[in-house]
N, C-alpha and C positions, 0 to 999 in steps of 0.2 A: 504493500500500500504506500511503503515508503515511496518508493518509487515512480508511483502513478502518481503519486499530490507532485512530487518536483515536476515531473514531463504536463501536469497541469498549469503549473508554473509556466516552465517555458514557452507554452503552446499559446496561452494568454496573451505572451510578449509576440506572439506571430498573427494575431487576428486581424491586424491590418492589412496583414501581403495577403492572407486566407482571403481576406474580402475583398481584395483587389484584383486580386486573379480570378474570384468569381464575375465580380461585374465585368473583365473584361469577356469573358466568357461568354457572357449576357447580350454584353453591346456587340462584339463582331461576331458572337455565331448568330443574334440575331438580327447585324446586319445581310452579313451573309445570305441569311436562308430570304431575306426581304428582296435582294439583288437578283438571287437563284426565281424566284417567287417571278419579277416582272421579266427574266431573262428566257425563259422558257416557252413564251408562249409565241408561237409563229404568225405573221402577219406575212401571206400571200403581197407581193409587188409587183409592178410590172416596168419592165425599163423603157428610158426618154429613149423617143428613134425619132430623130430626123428625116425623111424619106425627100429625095431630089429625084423628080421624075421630068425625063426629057421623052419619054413618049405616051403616046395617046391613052388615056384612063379608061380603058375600053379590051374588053375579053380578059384573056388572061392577067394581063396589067393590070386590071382591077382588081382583080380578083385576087392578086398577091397585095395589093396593096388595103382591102376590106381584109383580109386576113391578119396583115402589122396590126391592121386599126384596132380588130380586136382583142389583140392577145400584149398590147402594150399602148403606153402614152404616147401620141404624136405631138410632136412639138413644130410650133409656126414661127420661124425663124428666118431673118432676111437672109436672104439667097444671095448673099457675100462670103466669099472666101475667106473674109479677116476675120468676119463675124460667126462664122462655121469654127473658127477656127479656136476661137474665146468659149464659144457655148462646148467646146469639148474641155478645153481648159481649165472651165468654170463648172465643169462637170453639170451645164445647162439640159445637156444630151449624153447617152452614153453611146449611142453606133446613128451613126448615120448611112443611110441603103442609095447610090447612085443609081440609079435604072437608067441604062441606057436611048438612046435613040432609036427604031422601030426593034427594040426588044421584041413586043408581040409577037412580031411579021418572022424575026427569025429566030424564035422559041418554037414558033410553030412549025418552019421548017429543020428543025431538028439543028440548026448552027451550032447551040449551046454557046448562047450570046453574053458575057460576063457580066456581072453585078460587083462593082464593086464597092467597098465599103473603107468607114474608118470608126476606129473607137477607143474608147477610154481604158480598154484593157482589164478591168472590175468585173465584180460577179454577174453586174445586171447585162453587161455589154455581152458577156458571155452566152446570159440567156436569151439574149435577143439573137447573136450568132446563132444558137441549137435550133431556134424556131424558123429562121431564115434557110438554113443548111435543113431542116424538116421539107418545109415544103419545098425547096427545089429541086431534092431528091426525089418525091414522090410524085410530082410533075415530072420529072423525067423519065421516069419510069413509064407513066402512064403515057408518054407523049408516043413513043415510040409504036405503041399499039394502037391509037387513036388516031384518028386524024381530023375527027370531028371536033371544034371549040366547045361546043356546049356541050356534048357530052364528055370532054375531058375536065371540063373544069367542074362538073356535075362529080365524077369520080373521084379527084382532088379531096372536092368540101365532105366528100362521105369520110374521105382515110383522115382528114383535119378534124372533122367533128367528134372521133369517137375521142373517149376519153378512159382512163385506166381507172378503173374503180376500187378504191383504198380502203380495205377491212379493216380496223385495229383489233387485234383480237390478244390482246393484252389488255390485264386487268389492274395491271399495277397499278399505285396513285404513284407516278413517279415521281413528280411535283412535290410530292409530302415526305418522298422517299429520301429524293435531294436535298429537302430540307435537312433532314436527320443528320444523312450522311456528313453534311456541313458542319452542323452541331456538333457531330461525335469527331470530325478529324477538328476541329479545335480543340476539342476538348482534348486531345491528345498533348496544349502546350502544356494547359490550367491544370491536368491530373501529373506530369510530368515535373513541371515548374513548382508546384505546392509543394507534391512530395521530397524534392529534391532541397527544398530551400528547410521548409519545418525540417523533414527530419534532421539533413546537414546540422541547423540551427541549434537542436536538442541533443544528436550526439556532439558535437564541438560542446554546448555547456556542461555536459557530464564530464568531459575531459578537462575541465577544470583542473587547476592543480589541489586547490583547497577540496573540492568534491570527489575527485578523484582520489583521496588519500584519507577522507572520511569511509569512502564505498570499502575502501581495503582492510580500516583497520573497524568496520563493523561486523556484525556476525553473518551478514549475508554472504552466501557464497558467490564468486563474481561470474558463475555460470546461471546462478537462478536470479541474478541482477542484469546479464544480458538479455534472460530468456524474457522477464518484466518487460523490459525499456524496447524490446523488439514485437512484444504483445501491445506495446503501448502506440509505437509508430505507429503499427499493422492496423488498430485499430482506426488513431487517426484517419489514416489513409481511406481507410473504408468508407469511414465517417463521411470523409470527403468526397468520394464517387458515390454514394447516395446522394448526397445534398444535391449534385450534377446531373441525379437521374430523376431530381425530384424537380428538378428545373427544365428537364428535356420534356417531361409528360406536359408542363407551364406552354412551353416555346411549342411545341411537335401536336401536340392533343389526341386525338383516338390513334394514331398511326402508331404510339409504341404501345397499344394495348394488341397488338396484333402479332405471329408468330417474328417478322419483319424488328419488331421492334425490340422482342426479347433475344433476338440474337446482336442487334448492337449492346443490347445490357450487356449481355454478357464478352463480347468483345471487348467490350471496354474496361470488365472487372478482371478481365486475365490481364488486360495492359496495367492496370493498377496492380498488380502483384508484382509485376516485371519493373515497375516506375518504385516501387516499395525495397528491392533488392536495389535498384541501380542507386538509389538513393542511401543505401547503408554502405555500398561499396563506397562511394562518393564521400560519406561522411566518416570512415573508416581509415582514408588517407587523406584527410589533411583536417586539422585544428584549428585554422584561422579563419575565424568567422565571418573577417571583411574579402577573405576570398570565394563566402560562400554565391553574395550577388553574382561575382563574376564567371563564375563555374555554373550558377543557374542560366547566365545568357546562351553560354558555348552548348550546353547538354541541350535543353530546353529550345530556345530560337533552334539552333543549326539543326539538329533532328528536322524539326516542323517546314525548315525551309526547303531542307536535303528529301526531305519524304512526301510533302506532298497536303500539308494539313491547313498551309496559306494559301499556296497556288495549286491547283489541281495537276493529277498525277502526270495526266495527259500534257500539260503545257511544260512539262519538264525536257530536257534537254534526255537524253538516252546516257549519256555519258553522268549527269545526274545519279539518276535511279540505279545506277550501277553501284556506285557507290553507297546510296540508300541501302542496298539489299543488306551490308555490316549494322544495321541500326535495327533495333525490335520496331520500333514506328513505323517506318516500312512496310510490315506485314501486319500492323495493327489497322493502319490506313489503308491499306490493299482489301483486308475483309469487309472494310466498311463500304468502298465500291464496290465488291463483288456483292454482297448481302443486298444492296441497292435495287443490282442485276436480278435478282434472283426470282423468276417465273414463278417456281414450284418450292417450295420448302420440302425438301427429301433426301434423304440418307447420300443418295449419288450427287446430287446438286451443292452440299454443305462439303463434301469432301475437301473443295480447295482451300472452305472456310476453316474448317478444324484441321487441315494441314499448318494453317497458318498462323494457326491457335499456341500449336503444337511447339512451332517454330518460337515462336514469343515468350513460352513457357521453358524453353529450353532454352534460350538466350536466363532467364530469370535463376536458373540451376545452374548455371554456370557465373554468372556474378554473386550466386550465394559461395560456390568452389573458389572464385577469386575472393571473395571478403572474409574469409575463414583460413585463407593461409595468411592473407597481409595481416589481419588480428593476432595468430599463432607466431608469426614474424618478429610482431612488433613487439610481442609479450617477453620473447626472449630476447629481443633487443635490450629493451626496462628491465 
């Protein structure tokens, strides 16, 4: 009991970083999921086209040009070269279509009379290219076996009009999903950075000279005095990914009542085991408490940047995440994307999750084998 009133002690003197790592917690994973929230939802465009027509608006020329008209915004723009040439500049238009001079006359004689064009090189310029490159292909095809205008151009508007009809047959709330998943890779600084800095905090005070030379010459044995102060972190820690999961159901709402939501729980509570060991190991070498800030920025930030819990995994460099793969974060933030992915909750489907589990769990056994020889080390050192 001795033990647990000091490490209450200490833990008192840390409520401030504890609340401060919460709220940021607060503010950027629920900015995040705010950004996620208006970034996802798709808005159909259609791109500016200029079209410069030097021949007759009549059969087939019409009929490519009622086709631009529909499937994108025409822009009325003076017919100067300077001024063509600003409205691309100024990103006014993004492709502009020359149509030649009796194009019609030798489209229909089979010439394959050239279109030529310019453009802004972006995604819209792009899709007005696909839609251009659509129908001139399919005119051409047709052109060869037809020889009639009206029934070529009849066959044309049939192979234009049809359209690809889009099933979702996924049930995910993705939306809700992405939220989480935002929540939970931040939470990978605030469970990493808490644990590392308290506990750091509370073993550097026991290594006090005065307290550390009380612990020795009292009756407790200094194995059932580590076993306490390591019951006492573990706790803390705990304490603290509750607190974080009582804040996801706040932030997230029915989504973590769902099988979905109980495997980021638990994702997140094997990383808190693993964040609980890195953190004894950390406090295990070295004493000096004004190095504990600086050792929280390098563990803490650099993980989060290197793995993928700021910027997404995706936006990382390859050369990156190579390097990530040495880090438990890594595969702490990996299951939170895959769990995201995840269709079907079932034994074959969770494989890569609990691979990944596994992996974080056994990084956490091996900084317990690293913090139990530097302890054994040091003892015989003293």
């Amino acid at each position: 009991m001795t033990v647990f009133k000091a490490f209450l002690k200490v833990l008192n003197k840390c409520k401030i970083t504890i609340i401060l790592y919460t709220v940021m917690l607060i503010f950027f994973g629920g900015f995040n999921m705010q950004t996620s929230e208006n970034s996802t939802s798709f808005v159909a465009s259609k791109p500016d086209i200029l079209i410069l027509n030097e021949d007759t608006e009549e059969g087939i020329t019409k009929n490519l040009i009622d086709y631009l008209k529909q499937n994108s915004e025409i822009k009325d723009i003076k017919q100067d070269e300077e001024a063509i040439r600003d409205a691309l500049f100024y990103r006014d238009v993004n492709y502009i279509i020359y149509i030649p001079k009796n194009y019609r006359v030798d489209f229909l004689e089979g010439k394959n009379p050239e279109i030529e064009v310019k453009s802004t090189g972006d995604y819209q310029a792009s899709l007005a290219q696909m839609m251009l490159e659509r129908y001139l292909k399919v005119a051409k095809l047709y052109q060869k076996k037809i020889t009639d205008e009206k029934e070529l151009i009849q066959k044309i508007n049939e192979v234009m009009d049809k359209q690809v009809k889009i099933e979702i047959t996924s049930k995910l709330d993705t939306n809700t999903l992405s939220k989480a998943t935002l929540y939970f890779n931040f939470a990978n600084y605030s469970i990493l950075a808490g644990c590392v800095y308290v506990i750091c905090l509370i073993l550097a005070s026991f290594k006090n000279e005065k307290i550390a030379k009380r612990t020795i010459i009292s009756s407790m044995n200094y194995k059932e005095h580590n076993r306490k102060l390591l019951l006492s972190n573990s706790l803390f820690a705990i304490c603290l990914w509750l607190f974080y999961v009582v804040v996801s159901f706040v932030l997230i709402g029915d989504a973590m009542f769902t099988t979905h939501g109980l495997m980021y729980l638990i994702n997140s509570f094997v990383f808190t085991i693993c964040a609980i060991t890195i953190a004894f190991l950390i406090g295990t070498l070295i004493n000096n408490k004004n190095a504990i800030n600086g050792i929280v920025n390098v563990v803490a930030l650099g993980s989060c940047f290197l793995c993928g819990a700021f910027v997404p995994m995706d936006w990382l460099p390859d050369a990156v995440l190579k390097i990530a793969h040495v880090l438990p974060s890594y595969y702490y933030i990996k299951n939170n994307e895959l769990i995201k992915g995840l269709e079907v909750v079932h034994i074959d489907t969770l494989e890569p999750v609990l691979w990944n589990m596994v992996i974080v769990l056994s990084f956490a056994v091996g900084f317990v084998v690293i913090t139990n020889a530097v302890a054994r080390r040091k003892r015989r050192i003293g």
